[in-house]
C-alpha positions in Angstrom: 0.0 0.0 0.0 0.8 3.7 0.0 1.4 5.6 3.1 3.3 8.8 4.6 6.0 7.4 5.9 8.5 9.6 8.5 12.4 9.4 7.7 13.9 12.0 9.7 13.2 15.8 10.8 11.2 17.6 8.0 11.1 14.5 5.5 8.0 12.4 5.1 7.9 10.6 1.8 4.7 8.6 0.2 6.2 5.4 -0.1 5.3 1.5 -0.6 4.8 0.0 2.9 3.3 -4.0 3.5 -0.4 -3.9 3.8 -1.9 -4.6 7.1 -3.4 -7.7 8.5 -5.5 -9.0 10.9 -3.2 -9.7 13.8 -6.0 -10.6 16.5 -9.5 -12.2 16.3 -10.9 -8.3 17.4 -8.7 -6.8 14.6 -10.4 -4.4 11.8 -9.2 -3.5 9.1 -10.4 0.1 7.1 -10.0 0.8 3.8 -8.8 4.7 4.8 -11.0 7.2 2.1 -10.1 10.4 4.8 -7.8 11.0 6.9 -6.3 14.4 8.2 -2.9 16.1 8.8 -2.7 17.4 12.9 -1.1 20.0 14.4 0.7 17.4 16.7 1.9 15.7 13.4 4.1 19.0 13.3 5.9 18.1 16.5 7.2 14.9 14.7 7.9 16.3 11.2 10.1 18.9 12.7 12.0 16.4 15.0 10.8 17.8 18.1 10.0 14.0 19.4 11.8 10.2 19.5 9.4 9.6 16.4 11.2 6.4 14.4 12.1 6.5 10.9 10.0 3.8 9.5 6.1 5.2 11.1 3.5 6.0 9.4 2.0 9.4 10.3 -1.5 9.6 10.9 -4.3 9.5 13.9 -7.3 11.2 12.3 -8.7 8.3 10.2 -12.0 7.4 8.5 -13.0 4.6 6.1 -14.7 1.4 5.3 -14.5 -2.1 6.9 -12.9 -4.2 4.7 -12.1 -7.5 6.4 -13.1 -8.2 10.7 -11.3 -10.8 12.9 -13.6 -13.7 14.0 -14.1 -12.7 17.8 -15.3 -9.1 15.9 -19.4 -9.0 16.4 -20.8 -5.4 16.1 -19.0 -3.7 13.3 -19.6 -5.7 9.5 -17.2 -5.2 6.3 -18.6 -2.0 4.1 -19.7 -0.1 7.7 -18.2 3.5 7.6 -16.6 3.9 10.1 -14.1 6.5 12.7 -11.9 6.3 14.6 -10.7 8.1 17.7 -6.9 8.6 17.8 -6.6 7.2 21.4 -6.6 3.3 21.3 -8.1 1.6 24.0 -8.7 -2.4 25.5 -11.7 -1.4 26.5 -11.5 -3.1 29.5 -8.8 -1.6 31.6 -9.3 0.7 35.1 -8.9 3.6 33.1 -10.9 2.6 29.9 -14.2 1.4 32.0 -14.1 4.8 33.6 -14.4 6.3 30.5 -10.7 7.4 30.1 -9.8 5.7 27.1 -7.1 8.5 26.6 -5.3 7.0 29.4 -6.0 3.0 28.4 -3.0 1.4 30.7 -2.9 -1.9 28.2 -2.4 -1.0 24.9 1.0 0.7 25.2 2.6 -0.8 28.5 4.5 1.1 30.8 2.7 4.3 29.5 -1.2 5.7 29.9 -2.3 6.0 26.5 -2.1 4.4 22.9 -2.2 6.2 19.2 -2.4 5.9 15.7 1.1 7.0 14.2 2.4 8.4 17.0 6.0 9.0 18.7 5.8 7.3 22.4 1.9 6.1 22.2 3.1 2.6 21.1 4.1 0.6 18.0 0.5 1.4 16.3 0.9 2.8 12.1 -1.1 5.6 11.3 -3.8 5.9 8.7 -2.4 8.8 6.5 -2.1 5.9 4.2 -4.4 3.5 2.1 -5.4 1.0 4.8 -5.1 0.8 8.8 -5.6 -1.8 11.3 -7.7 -1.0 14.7 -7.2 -2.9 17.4 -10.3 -3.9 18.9 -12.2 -3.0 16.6 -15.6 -3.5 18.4 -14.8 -1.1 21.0 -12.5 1.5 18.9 -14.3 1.6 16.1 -17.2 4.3 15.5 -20.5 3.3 13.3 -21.1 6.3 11.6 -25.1 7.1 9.9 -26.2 6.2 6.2 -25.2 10.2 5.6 -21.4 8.9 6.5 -20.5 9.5 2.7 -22.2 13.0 2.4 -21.0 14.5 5.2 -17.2 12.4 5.5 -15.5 15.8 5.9 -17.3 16.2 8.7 -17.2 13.1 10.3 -13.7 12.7 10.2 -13.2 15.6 12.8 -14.4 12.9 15.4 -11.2 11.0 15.1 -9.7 14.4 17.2 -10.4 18.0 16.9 -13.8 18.2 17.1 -13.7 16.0 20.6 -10.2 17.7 22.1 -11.7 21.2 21.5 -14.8 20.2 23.5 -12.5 18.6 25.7 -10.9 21.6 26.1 -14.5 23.5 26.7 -15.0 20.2 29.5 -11.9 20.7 31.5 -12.7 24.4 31.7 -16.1 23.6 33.1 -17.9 26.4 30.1 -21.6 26.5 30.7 -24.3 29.0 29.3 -24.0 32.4 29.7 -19.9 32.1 30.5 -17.4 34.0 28.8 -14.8 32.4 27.4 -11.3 33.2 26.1 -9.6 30.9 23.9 -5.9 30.5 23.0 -4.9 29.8 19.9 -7.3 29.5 16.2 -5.7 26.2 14.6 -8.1 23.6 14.4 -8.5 22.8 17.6 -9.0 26.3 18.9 -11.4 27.0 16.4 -13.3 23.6 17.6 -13.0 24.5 20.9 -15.1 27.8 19.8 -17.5 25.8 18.2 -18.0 24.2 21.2 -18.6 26.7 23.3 -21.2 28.1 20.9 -22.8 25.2 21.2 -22.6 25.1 24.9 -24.0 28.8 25.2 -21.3 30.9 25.9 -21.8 34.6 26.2 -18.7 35.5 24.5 -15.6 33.5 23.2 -12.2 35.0 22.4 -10.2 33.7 20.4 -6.1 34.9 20.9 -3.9 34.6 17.7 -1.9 36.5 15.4 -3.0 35.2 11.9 -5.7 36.8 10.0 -7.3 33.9 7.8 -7.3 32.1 11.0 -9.4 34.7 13.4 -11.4 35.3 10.4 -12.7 31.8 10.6 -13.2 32.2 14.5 -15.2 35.2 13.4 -17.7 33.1 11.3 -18.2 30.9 14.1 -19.3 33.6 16.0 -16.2 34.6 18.4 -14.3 37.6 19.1 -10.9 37.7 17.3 -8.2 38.6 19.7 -5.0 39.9 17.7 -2.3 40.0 19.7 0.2 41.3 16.6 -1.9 44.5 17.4 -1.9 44.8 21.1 -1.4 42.7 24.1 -4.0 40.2 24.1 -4.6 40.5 28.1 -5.2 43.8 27.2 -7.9 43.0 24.7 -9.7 40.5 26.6 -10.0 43.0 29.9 -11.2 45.2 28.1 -14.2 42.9 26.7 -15.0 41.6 30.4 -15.2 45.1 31.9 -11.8 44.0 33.5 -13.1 41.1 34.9 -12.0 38.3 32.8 -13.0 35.9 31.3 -15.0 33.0 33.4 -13.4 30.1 31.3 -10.0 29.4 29.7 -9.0 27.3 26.9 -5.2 26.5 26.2 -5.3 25.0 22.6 -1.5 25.6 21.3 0.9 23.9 23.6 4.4 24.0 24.5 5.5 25.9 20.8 3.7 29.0 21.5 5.3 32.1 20.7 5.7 35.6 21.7 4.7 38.7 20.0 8.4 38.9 18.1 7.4 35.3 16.9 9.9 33.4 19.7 9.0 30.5 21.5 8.3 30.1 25.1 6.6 27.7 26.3 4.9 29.5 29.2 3.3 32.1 27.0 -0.1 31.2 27.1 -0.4 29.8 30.6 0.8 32.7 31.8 -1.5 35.0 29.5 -4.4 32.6 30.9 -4.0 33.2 34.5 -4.1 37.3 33.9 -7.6 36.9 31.6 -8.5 34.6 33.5 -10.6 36.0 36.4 -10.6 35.7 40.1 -12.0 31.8 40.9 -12.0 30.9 36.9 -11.3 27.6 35.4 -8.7 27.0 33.0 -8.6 24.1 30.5 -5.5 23.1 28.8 -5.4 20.4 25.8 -2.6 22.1 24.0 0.2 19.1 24.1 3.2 19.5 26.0 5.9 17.1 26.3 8.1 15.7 29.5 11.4 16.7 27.5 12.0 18.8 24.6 15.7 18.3 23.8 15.9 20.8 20.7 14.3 23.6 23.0 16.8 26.4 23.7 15.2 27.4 27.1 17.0 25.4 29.6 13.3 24.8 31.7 11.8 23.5 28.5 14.5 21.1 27.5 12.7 19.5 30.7 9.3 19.9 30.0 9.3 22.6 32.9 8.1 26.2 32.7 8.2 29.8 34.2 4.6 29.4 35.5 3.5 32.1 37.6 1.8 29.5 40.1 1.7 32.7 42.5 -1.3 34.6 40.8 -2.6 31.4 39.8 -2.8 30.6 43.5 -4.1 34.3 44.6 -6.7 34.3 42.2 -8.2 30.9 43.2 -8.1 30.0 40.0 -8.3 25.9 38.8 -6.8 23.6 35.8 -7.1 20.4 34.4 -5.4 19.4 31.5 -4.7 16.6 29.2 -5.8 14.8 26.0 -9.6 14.4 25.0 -10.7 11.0 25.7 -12.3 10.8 22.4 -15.0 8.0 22.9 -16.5 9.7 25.9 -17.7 12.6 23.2 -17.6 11.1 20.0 -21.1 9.8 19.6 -22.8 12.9 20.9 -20.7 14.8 18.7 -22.2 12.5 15.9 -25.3 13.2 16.3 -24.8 17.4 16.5 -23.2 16.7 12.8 -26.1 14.2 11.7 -29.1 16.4 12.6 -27.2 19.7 11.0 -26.3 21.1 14.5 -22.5 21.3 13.6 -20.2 21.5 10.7 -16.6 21.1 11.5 -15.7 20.5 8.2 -15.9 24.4 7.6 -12.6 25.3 8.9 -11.0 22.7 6.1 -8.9 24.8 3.8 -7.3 22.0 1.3 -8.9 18.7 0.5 -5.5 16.6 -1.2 -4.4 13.5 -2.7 -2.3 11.5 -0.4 0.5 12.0 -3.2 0.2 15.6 -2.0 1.1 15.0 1.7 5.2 15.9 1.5 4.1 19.2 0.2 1.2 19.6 2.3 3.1 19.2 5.0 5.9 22.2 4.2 2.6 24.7 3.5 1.3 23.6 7.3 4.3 23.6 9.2 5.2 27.2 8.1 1.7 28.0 9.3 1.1 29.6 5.3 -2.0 31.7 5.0 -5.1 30.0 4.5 -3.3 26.3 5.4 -5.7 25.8 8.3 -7.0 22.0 8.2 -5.3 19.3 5.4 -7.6 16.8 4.8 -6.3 13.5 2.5 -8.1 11.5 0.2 -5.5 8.6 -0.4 -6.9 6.7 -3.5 -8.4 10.4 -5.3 -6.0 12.4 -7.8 -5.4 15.7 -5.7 -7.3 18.9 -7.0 -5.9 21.3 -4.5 -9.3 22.5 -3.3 -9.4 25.0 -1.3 -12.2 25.3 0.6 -11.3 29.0 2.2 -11.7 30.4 -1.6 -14.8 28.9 -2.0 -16.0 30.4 1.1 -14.7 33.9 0.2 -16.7 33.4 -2.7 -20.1 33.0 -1.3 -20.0 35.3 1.3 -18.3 38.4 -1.2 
């Protein structure tokens, strides 16, 4: 088969890799017809991580059954179906309590399992033309007859559209909160779909590139640019110098300053100022126990300049960590089914998996209008850009 395969810092290649196989009787194997290209794919690509040369990249899957292992009873060959990017037993401590994020089985020695995936265990990914799921019964989401119709949506159930409601979870939004959000890459921007949905008041949104707060914008949010001001500046002044009820920390450890260099403390710190007095702050932007290639000596450690002090004196509160995405992803369904959400509008290119290598440049240098890659491995590329499109209508 075809698949993105990673073979060193900035070099993923479409090569020839053995097809799959059923491995276990609760083995399915997908016939992958989307799959998507992930911010946190960027933290392999540019070597940030102990990825192996060899993986294939790729957690955000959808497809068609094409073959079951005999102990496999609820999902049949031709379902469509997706697929979260945590991998779970099922039947672990964690997984029964609904943590399937944290499954202590699949990957031992370590809380959590993925799809293509440096340190989540020896799983491929599905930016490729077939995939295996382990247990596929339990891993495995049925999607409706309108699977085909609506597959752009869909697909956003494999990750985004689950870790930015995550993110809305951990804060604790409810009605009538407002919220501010940091960072408008796709999970941001899901995030602020999710707390549309949820009722918010008003959501923030904090970045510094235009196509991306324009798409916050359309979802209904309040673009924060910090290139034009501080951003704790900004929100204050939208919460009558309260701040905001609810946070949302949706970049993770490569956020930058205003001047464009990294630190990884940027946002939390920006979070407990906009934060107000006895908020909630949710964080699902990934960040990592070492970071080697970092050149602040704290971050080479996975540790921070966190101003813990304010946090403390504002009574403030935090959880963090990645979206268990089966606790989520049928509700979620149903919101896309019945017309009640559309993630796939924040897709700007729809590409052939022969188009990932390049794809992959335009995304990492955070290009204009390179918000979500989607892949169709098996389709000729057209370069479709859906942010044209969209221009287009609403000119």
């Amino acid at each position: 088969m075809k698949a993105l395969v990673y073979y060193g810092a900035r070099d993923v290649r479409v090569s020839e890799m053995p097809d799959p196989k059923i491995e276990q009787p609760t083995d399915v194997l997908v016939k992958i017809t989307t799959t998507n290209i992930c911010g946190s794919d960027l933290h392999m690509y540019e070597g940030r991580t102990d990825m192996e040369q060899g993986r294939i990249f790729g957690h955000e899957n959808l497809g068609e059954v094409i073959e079951v292992g005999k102990a496999v009873v609820g999902i049949k060959v031709g379902d469509m179906v997706c697929m979260p990017f945590n991998i779970g037993c099922g039947h672990c401590k964690n997984c029964e309590a609904g943590l399937t994020g944290f499954c202590l089985t699949m990957n031992p020695g370590f809380a959590g399992a993925a799809y293509g995936f440096a340190g989540m265990g020896p799983y491929n990914g599905g930016q490729a033309e077939y995939l295996r799921v382990p247990n596929g019964d339990f891993n495995c989401l049925k999607l409706p007859e309108d699977a085909q119709e609506k597959e752009n949506d869909y697909v956003m159930l494999s990750d985004i559209f689950p870790t930015g409601y995550h993110a809305t979870q951990l804060a604790g939004v409810k009605s009538g909160d407002n919220v501010v959000i940091y960072g408008a890459g796709p999970v941001g921007l899901m995030a602020t779909l999710s707390a549309q949905i949820k009722g918010a008041n008003k959501t923030m949104v904090v970045d510094n590139h235009p196509d991306r707060l324009k798409l916050a914008e359309e979802l209904g949010a309040i673009p924060i640019d910090f290139s034009k001001g501080p951003a704790v500046d900004q929100v204050l002044e939208q919460t009558n110098g309260l701040g905001a009820d609810r946070g949302c920390e949706c970049v993770g450890y490569q956020c930058c300053d205003r001047q464009g260099h990294e630190h990884n403390n940027v946002t939390m710190n920006e979070l407990v100022k906009t934060v107000k007095a006895t908020g909630s702050i949710g964080v699902v932007g990934v960040f990592i126990a070492q970071d080697p290639k970092a050149e602040d000596s704290l971050q080479k450690t996975g540790h921070m300049d966190f101003d813990f002090g304010n946090f403390w004196m504002k009574g403030q509160s935090m959880a963090t960590g990645q979206a268990n995405v089966k606790a989520y992803n049928r509700q979620l369904c149903d919101l896309i089914s019945s017309g009640k959400a559309k993630p796939s509008a924040i897709i700007s290119h729809e590409l052939s998996l022969e188009e990932a290598p390049d794809a992959y440049k335009h995304f990492d240098a955070r290009d204009n209008g390179w918000t979500k890659v989607i892949l169709k491995p098996g389709k000729q590329g057209s370069q479709k850009k859906h942010v044209q499109e969209r221009e287009a209508v609403t000119a």
